[in-house]
TILUMSE-845889 format. One record per residue (C-alpha): x, y, z; residue number from 1; residue in one letter. Coordinates in steps of 0.2 Angstrom, whole numbers, always signed. Example, Ala and Ser with C-alpha at 12.3 -4.5 7.8 and 13.67 -1.06 7.14 Angstrom:
BEGIN
<atom u="+62" v="-22" w="+39" i="1" aa="A"/>
<atom u="+68" v="-5" w="+36" i="2" aa="S"/>
END
This chain:
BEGIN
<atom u="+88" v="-29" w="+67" i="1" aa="X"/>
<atom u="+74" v="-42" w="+71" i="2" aa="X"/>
<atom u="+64" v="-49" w="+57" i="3" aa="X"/>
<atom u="+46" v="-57" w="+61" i="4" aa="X"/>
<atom u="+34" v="-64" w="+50" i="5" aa="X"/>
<atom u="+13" v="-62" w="+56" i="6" aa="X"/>
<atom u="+9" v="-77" w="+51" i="7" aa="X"/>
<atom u="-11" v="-74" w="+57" i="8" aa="X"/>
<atom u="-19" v="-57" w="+55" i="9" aa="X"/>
<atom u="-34" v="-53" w="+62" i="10" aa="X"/>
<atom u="-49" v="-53" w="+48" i="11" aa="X"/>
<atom u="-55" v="-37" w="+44" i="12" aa="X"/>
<atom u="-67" v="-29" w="+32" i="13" aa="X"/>
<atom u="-60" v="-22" w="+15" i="14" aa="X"/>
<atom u="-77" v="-12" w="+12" i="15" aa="X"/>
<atom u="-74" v="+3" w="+25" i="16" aa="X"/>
<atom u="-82" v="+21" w="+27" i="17" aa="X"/>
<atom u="-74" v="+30" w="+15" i="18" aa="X"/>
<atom u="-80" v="+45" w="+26" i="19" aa="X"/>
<atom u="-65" v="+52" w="+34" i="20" aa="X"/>
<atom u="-67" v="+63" w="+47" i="21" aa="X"/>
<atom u="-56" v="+77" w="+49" i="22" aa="X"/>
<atom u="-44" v="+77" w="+65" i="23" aa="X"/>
<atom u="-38" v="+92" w="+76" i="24" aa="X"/>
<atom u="-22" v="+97" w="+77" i="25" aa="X"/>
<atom u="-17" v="+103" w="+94" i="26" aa="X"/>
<atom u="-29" v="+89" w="+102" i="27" aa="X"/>
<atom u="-16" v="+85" w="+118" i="28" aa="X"/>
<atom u="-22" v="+72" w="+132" i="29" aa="X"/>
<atom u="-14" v="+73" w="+148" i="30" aa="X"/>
<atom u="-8" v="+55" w="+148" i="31" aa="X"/>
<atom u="+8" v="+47" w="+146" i="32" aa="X"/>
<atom u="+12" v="+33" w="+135" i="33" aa="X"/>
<atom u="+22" v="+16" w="+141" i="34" aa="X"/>
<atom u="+17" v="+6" w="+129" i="35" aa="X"/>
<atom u="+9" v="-6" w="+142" i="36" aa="X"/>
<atom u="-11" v="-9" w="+142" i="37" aa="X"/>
<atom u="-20" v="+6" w="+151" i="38" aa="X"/>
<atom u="-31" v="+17" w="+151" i="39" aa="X"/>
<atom u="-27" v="+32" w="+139" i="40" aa="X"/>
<atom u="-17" v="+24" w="+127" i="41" aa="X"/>
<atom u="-16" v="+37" w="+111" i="42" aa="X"/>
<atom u="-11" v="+33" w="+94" i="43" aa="X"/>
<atom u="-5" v="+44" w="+80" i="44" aa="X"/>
<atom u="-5" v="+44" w="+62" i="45" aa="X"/>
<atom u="+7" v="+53" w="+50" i="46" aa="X"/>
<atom u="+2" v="+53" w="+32" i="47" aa="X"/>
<atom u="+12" v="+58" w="+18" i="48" aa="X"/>
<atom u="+9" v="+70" w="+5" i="49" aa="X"/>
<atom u="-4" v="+61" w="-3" i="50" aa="X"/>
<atom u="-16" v="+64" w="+12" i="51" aa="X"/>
<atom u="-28" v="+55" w="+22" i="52" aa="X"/>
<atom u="-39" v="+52" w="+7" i="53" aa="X"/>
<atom u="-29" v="+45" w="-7" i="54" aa="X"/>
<atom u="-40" v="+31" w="-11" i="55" aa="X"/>
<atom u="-24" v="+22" w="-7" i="56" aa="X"/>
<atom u="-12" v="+18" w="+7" i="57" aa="X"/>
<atom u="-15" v="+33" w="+17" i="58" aa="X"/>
<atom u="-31" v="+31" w="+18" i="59" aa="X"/>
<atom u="-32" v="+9" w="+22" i="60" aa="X"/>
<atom u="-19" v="+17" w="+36" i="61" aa="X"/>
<atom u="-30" v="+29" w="+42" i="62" aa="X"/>
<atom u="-46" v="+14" w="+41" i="63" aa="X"/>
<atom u="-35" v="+4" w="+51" i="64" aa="X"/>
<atom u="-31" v="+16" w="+65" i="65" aa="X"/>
<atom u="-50" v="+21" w="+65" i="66" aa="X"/>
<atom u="-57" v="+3" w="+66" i="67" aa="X"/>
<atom u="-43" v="+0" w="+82" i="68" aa="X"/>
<atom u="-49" v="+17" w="+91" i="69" aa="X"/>
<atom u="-67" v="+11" w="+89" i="70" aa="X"/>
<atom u="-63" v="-5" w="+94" i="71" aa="X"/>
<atom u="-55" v="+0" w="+109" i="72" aa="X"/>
<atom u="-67" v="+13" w="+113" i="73" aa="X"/>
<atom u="-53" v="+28" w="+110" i="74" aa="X"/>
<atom u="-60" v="+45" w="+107" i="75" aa="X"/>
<atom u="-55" v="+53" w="+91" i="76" aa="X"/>
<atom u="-45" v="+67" w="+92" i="77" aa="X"/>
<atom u="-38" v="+61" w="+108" i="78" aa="X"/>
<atom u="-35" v="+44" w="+110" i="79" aa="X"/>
<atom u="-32" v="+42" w="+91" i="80" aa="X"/>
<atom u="-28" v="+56" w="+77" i="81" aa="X"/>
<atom u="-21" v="+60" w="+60" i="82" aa="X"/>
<atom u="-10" v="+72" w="+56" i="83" aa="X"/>
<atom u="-8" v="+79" w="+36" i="84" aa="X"/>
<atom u="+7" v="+83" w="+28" i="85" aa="X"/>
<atom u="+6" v="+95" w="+13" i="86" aa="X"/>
<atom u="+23" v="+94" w="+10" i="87" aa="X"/>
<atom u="+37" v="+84" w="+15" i="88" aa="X"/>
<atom u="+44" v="+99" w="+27" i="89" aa="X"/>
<atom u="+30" v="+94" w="+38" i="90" aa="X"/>
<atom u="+36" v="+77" w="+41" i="91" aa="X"/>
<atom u="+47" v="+79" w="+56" i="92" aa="X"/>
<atom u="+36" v="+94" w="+63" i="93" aa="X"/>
<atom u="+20" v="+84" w="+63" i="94" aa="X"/>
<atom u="+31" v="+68" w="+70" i="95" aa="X"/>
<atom u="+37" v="+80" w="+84" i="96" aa="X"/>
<atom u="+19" v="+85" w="+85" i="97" aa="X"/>
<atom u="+15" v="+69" w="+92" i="98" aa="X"/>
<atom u="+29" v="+64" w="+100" i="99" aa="X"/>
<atom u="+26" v="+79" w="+113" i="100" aa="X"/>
<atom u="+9" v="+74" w="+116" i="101" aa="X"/>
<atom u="+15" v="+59" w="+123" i="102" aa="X"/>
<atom u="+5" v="+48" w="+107" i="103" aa="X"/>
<atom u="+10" v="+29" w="+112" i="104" aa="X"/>
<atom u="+12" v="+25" w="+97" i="105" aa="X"/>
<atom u="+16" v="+38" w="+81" i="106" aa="X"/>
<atom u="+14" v="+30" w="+65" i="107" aa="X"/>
<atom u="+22" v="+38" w="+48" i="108" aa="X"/>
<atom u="+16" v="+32" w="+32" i="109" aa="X"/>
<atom u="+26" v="+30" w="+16" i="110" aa="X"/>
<atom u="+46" v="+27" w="+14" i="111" aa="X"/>
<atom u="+47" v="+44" w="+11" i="112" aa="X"/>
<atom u="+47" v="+48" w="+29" i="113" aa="X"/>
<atom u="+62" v="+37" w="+34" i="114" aa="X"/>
<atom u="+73" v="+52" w="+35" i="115" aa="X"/>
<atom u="+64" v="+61" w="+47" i="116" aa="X"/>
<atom u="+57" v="+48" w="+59" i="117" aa="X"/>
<atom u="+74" v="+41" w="+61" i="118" aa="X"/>
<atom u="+78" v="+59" w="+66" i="119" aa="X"/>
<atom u="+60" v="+60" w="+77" i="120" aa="X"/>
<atom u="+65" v="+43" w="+84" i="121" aa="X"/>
<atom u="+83" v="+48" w="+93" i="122" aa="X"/>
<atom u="+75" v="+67" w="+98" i="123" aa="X"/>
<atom u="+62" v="+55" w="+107" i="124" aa="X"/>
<atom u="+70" v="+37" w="+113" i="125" aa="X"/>
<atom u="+54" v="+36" w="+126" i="126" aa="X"/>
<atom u="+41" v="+35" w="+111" i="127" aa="X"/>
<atom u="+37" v="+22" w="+102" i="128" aa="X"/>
<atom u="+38" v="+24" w="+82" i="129" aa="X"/>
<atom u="+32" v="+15" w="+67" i="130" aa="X"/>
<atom u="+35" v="+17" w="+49" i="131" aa="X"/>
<atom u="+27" v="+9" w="+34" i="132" aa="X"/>
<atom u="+33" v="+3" w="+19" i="133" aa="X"/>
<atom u="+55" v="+8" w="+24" i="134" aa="X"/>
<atom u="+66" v="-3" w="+37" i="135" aa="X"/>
<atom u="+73" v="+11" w="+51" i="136" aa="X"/>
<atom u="+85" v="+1" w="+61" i="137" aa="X"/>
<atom u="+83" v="+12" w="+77" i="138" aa="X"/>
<atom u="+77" v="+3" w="+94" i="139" aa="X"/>
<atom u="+61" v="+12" w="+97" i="140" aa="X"/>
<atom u="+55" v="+8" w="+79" i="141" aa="X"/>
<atom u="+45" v="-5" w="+71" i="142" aa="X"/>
<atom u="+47" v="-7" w="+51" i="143" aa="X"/>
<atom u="+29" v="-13" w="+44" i="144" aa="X"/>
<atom u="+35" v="-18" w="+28" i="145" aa="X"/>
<atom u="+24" v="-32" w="+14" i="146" aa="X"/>
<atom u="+32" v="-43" w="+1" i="147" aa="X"/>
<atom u="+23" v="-33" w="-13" i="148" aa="X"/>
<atom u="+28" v="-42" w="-27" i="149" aa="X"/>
<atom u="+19" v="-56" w="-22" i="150" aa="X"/>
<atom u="+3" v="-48" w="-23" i="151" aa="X"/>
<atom u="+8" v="-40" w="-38" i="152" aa="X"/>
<atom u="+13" v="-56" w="-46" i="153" aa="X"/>
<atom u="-4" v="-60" w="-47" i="154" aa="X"/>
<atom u="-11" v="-45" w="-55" i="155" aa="X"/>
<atom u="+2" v="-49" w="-69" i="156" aa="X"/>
<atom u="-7" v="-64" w="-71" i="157" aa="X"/>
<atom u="-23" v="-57" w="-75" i="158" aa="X"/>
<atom u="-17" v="-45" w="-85" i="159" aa="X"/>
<atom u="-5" v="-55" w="-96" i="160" aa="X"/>
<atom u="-20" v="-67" w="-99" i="161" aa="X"/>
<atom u="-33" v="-54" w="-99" i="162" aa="X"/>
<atom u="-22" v="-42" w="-113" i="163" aa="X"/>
<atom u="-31" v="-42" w="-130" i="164" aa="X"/>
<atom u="-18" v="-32" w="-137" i="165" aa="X"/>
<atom u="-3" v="-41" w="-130" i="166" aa="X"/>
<atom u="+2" v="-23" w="-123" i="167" aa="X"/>
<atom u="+1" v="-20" w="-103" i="168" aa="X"/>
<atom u="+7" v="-5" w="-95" i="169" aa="X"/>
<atom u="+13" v="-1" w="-77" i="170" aa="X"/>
<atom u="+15" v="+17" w="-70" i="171" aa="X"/>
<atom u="+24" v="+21" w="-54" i="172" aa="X"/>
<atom u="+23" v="+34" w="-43" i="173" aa="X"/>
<atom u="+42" v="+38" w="-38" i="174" aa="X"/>
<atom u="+56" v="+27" w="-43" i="175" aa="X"/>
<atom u="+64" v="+18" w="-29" i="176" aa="X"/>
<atom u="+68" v="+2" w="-22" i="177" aa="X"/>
<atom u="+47" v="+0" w="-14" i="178" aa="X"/>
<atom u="+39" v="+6" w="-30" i="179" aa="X"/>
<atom u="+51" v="-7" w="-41" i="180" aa="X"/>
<atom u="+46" v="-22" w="-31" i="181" aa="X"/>
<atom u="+28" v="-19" w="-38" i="182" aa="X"/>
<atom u="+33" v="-16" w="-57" i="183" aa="X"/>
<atom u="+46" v="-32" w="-55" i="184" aa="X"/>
<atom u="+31" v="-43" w="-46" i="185" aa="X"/>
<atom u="+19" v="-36" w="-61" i="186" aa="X"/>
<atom u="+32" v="-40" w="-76" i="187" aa="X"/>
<atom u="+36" v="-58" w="-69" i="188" aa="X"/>
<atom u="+17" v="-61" w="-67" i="189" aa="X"/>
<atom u="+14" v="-55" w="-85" i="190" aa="X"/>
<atom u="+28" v="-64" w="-91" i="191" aa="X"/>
<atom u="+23" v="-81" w="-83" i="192" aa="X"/>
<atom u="+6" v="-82" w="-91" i="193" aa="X"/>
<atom u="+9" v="-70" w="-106" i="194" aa="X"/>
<atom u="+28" v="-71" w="-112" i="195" aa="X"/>
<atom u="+27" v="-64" w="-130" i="196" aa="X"/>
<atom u="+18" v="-50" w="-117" i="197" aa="X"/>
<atom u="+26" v="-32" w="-121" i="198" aa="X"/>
<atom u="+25" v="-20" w="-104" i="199" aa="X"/>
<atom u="+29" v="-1" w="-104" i="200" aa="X"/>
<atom u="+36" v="+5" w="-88" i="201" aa="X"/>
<atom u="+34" v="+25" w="-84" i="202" aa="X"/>
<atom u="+37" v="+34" w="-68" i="203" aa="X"/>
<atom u="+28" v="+50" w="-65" i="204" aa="X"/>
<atom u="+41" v="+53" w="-51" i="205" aa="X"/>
<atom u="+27" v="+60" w="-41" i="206" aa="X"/>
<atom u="+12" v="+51" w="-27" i="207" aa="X"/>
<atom u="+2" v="+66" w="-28" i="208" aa="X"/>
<atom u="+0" v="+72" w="-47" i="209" aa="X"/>
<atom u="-18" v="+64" w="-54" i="210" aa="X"/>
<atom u="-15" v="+73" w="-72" i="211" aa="X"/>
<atom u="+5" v="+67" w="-74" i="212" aa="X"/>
<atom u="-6" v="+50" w="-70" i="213" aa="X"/>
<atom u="-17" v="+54" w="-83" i="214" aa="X"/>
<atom u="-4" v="+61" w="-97" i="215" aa="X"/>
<atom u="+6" v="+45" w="-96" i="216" aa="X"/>
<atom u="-9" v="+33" w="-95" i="217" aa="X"/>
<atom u="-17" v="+43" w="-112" i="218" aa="X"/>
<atom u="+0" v="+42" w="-121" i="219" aa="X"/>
<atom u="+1" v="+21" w="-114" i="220" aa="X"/>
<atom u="-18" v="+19" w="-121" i="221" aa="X"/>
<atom u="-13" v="+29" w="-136" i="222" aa="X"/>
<atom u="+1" v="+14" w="-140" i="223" aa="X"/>
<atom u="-13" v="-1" w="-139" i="224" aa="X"/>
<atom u="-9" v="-5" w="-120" i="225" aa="X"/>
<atom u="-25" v="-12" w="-115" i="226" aa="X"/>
<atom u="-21" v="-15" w="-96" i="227" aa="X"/>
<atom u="-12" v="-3" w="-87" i="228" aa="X"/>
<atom u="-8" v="-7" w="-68" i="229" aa="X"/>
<atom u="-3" v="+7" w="-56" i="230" aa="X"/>
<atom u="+8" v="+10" w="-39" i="231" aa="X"/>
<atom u="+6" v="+30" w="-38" i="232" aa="X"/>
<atom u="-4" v="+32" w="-24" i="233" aa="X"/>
<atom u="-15" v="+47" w="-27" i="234" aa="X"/>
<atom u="-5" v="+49" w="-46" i="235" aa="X"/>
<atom u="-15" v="+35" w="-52" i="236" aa="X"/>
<atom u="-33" v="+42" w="-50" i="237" aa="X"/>
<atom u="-27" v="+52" w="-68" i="238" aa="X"/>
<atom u="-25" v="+32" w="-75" i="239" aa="X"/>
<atom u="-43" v="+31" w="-67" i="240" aa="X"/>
<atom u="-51" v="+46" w="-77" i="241" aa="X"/>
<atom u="-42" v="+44" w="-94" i="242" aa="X"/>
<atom u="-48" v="+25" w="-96" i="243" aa="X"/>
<atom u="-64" v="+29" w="-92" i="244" aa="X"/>
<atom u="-63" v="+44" w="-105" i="245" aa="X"/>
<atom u="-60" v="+31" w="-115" i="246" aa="X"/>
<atom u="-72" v="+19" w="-110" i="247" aa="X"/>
<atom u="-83" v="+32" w="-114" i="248" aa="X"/>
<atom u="-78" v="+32" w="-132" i="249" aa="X"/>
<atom u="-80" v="+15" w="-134" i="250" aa="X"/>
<atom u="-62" v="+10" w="-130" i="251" aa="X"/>
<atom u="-60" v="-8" w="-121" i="252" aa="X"/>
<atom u="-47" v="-3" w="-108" i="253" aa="X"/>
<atom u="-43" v="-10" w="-87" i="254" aa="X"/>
<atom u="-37" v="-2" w="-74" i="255" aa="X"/>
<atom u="-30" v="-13" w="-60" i="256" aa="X"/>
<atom u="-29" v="-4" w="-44" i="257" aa="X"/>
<atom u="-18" v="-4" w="-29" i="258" aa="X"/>
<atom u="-18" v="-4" w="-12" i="259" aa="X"/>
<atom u="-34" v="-4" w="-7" i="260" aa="X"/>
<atom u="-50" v="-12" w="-17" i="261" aa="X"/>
<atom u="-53" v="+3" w="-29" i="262" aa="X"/>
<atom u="-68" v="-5" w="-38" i="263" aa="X"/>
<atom u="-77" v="+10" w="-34" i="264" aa="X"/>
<atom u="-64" v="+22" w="-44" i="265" aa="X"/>
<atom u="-69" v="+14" w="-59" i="266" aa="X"/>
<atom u="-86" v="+17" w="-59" i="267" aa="X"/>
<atom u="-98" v="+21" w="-66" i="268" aa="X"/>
<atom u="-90" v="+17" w="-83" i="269" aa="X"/>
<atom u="-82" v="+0" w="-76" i="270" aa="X"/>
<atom u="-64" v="-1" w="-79" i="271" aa="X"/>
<atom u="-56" v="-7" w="-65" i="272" aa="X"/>
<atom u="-49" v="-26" w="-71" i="273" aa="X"/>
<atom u="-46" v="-30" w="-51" i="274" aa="X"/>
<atom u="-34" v="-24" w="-37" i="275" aa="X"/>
<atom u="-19" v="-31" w="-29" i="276" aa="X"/>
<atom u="-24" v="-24" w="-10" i="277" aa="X"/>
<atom u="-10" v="-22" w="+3" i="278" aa="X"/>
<atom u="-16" v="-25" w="+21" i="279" aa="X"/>
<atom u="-7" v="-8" w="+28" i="280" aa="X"/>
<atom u="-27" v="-5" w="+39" i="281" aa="X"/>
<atom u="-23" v="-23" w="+46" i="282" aa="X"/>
<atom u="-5" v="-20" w="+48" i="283" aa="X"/>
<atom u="-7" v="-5" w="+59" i="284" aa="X"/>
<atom u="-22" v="-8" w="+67" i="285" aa="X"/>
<atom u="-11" v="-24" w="+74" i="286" aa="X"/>
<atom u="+2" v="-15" w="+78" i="287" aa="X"/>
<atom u="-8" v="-4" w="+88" i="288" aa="X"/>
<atom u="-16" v="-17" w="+96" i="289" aa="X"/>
<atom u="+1" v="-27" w="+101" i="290" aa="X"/>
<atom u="+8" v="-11" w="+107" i="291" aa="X"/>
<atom u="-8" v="-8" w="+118" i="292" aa="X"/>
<atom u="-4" v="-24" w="+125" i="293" aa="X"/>
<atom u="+12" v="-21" w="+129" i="294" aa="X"/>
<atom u="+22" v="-30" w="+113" i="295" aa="X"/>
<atom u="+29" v="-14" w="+104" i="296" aa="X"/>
<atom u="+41" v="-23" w="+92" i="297" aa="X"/>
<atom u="+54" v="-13" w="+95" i="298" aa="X"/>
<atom u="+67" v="-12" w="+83" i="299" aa="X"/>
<atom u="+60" v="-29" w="+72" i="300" aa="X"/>
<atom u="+54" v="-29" w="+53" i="301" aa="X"/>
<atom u="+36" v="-35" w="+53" i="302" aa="X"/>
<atom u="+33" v="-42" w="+37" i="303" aa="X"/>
<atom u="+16" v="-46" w="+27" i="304" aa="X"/>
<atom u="+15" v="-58" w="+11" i="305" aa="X"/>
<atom u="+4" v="-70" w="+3" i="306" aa="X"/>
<atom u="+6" v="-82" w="+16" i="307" aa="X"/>
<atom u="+0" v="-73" w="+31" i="308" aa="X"/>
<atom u="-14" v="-62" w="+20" i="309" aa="X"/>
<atom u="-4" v="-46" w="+20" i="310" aa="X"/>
<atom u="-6" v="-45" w="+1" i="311" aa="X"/>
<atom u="-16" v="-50" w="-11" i="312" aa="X"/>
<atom u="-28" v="-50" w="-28" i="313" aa="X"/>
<atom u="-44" v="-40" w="-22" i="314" aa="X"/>
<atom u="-61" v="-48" w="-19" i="315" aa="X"/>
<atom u="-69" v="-37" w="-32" i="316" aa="X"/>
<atom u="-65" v="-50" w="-48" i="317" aa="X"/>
<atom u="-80" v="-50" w="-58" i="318" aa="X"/>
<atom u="-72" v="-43" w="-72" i="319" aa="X"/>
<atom u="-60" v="-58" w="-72" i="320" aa="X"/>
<atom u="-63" v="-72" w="-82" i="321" aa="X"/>
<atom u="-63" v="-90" w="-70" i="322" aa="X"/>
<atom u="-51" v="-99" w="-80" i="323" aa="X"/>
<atom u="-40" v="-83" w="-78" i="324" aa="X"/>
<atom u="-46" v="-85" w="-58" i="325" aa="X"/>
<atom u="-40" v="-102" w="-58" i="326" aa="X"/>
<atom u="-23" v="-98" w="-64" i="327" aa="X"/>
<atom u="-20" v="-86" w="-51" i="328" aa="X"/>
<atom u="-27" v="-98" w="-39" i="329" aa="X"/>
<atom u="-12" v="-111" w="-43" i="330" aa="X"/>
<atom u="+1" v="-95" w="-45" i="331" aa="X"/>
<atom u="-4" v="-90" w="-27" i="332" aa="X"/>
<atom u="-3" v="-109" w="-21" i="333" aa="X"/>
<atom u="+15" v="-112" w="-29" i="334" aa="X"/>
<atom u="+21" v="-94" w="-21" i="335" aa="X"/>
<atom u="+16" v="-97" w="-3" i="336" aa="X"/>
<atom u="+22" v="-117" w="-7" i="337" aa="X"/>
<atom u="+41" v="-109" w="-12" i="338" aa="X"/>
<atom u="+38" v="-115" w="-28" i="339" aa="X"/>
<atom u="+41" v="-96" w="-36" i="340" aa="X"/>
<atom u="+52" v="-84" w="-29" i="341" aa="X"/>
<atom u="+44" v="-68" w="-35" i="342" aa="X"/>
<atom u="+59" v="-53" w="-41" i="343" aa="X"/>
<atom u="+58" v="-36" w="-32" i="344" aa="X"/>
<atom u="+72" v="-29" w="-43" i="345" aa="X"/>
<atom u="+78" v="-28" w="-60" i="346" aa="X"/>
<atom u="+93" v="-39" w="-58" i="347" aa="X"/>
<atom u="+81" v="-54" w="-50" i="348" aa="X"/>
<atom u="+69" v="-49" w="-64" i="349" aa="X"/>
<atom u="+80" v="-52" w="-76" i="350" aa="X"/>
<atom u="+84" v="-70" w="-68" i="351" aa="X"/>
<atom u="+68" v="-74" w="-69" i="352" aa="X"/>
<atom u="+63" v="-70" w="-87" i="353" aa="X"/>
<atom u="+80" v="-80" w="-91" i="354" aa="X"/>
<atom u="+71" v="-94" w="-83" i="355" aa="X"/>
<atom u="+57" v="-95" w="-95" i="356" aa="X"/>
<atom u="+64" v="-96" w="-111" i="357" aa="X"/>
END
């Protein structure tokens, strides 16, 4: 399989309606799709169980996908749609959903749906598919992939030098091979600025389960973490509400978001220390755009890092002190440089921290 890097994405807003509307289900145009540039051109959206509006992945996906359609004047509902998955039996049929309605493009979001779209993908060898966040190695599928320990590399940093307590915390959604390059970025980040740092690891084994989220963030707060970071998708709006319980009651306690710039779920109590935002709206939306014009990346790996802005520390930063700022400025710099190479796994994890003493 093909591997390109984007070494330019197109510049797009972070601060999107968070108003999502809903989509129709059986909304079928007549159209079929090519891939070529046309009139008609339909694209689809799958999400995962977390839904459309996760405050997270699905939802910058489904940002993405809008901002394309309107910028290419596509009808919702038509010429660009969602579909939900409840569970994950409604993967493939939802995939299929699409994929008979002639969508040109049929987007599944989250690795969880590697499985079935490589199923989806050889029942329909006509259609174009693309899957977020999991390599398929079938021809008529394009891997969106990013270098998430990069971006969480950084968010290390301002938590190892932001920690009062000199206890950080990371809480996973589900265990696997995507979710530990976020936990390995955040470690090594931590470590580099903060080595003396200690850092509980949980995994609520679950995307979509707010109070396991907020049971695991209360027992990490109860242990004098003061900074808890957290890849669980729609899990990690339960780290959200028990720091700002705690804020509350006086506690001094960060959140650092993922994903998306999640300020806003911090508020009013303000306990959201920053966000390490992965560009999966920019991602698709270019997609989209280069299978409009008749580049479908067809069975290549399209990768995001730091260097071509696919990840990154959020805007939001006010809670940041700027010496801590400038730190992750020269971090960042010596990452894209090749200076650092940032582990995704324990074992490169582990070669790292030896590296430090």
């Amino acid at each position: 399989m093909k591997k390109k890097s984007l070494l330019a994405l197109a510049a797009t807003g972070l601060a999107m309606s968070s108003v999502l509307a809903a989509c129709g289900g059986n909304d079928e145009s007549k159209d079929s799709g090519s891939g070529n540039e046309k009139e008609g051109f339909k694209v689809g959206m799958v999400t995962d169980t977390g839904g459309v509006d996760d405050k997270s992945f699905n939802q910058s996906a489904w940002e993405g996908i809008q901002k394309f359609g309107k910028d290419n004047d596509l009808k919702e509902g038509t010429g660009y749609k969602y579909l939900q998955s409840a569970k994950q039996s409604d993967y493939q049929p939802n995939l299929q959903q699409l994929a008979r309605a002639k969508y040109d493009l049929i987007l599944g979001i989250g690795f969880l749906m590697a499985e079935d779209i490589g199923k989806v993908a050889d029942q329909f060898k006509d259609n174009n598919f693309a899957l977020v966040d999991m390599v398929v190695d079938k021809p008529n599928v394009a891997s969106i992939v990013f270098k998430e320990n990069e971006g969480s590399f950084l968010v290390g940093v301002v938590a190892g030098l932001t920690t009062k307590s000199d206890k950080v915390g990371f809480v996973g959604g589900v265990n696997s091979d995507l979710i530990k390059k976020f936990e390995n970025g955040f470690k090594a980040g931590v470590k580099a600025v903060n080595p003396d740092a200690d850092i509980e690891v949980q995994y609520a084994e679950d995307f979509n389960a707010a109070e396991k989220g907020q049971a695991i963030a209360s027992g990490m707060y109860g242990k004098k973490v003061d900074v808890i970071y957290h890849a669980a998708g729609g899990t990690g709006q339960g780290v959200f509400t028990e720091a700002k319980n705690r804020k509350k009651n006086g506690e001094d306690v960060w959140v650092i978001g993922v994903d998306r710039d999640q300020v806003e779920e911090g508020m009013p109590e303000n306990v959201t220390l920053t966000s390490m935002v992965k560009r999966v709206d920019t991602a698709v939306e270019q997609v989209s755009k280069d299978t409009k014009d008749g580049n479908f990346p067809a069975g290549e790996v399209v990768e995001f890092g730091l260097k071509d802005g696919g990840v990154d520390i959020a805007p939001s930063q006010d809670n940041i002190k700027e010496d801590v700022l400038t730190k992750v400025e020269d971090y960042k710099k010596q990452i894209i440089d090749g200076k650092i190479t940032v582990p995704g796994t324990d074992d490169e994890f582990k070669e790292y921290e030896a590296t430090l003493k």
